[in-house]
C-alpha positions as CSV (number, residue, x, y, z in Angstrom):
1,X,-3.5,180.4,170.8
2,X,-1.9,183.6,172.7
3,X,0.7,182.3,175.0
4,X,-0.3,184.4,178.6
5,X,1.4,184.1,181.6
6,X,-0.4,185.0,185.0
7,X,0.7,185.8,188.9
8,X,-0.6,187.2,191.8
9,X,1.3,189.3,193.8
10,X,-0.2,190.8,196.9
11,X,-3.0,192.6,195.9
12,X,-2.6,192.5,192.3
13,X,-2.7,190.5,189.4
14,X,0.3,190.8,186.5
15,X,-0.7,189.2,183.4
16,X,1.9,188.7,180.2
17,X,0.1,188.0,176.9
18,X,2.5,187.5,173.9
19,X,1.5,189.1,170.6
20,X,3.0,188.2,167.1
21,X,6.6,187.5,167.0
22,X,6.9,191.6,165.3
23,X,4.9,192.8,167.9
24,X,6.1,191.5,171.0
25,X,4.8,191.5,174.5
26,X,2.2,193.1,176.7
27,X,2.2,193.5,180.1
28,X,-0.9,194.2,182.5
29,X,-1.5,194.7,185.9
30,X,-5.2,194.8,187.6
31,X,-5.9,196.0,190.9
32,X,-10.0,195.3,192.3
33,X,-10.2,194.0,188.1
34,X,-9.1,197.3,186.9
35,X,-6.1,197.7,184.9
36,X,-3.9,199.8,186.5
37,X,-0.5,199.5,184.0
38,X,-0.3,198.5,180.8
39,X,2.9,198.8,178.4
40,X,4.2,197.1,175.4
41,X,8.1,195.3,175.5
42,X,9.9,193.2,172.6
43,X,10.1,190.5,174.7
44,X,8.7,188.1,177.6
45,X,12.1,188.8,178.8
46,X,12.0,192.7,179.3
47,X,8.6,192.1,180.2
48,X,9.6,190.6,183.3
49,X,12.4,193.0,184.0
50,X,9.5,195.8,184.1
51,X,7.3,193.9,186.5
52,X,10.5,193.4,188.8
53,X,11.3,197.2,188.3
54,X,7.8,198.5,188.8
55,X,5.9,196.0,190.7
56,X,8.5,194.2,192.8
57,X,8.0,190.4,191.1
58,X,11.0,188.0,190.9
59,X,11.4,186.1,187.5
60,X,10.8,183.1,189.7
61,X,7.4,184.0,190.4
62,X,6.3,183.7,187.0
63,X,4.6,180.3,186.0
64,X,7.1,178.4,183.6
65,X,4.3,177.6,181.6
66,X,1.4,179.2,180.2
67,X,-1.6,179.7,182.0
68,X,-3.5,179.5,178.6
């Protein structure tokens, strides 16, 4: 199972959805259930950084555990 981590923040939804370990992670924002962003990172952890430099979201926003 893909580990995915899901917020909502004002209008719009950020979802991160991990990928094999070589891979690393994506991260997606919707807006009215249309992707709006999406972009590849190494890891959760830059992941985040991007959504708090693009998107305004705190690393405390973010579930600590995975939605699915």
């Amino acid at each position: 199972m893909t580990k995915r981590l899901e917020l909502v923040s004002g209008s719009k939804k950020l979802v991160i959805e991990h990928d094999l370990p070589e891979v690393g992670c994506y991260l997606y924002v919707y807006e009215g259930g249309c992707c709006i962003h999406d972009s590849l990172q190494d890891t959760e952890e830059l992941a985040k950084e991007e959504a708090h430099e693009k998107w305004g979201v705190e690393e405390s926003e973010w579930p600590n555990e995975p939605t699915r």
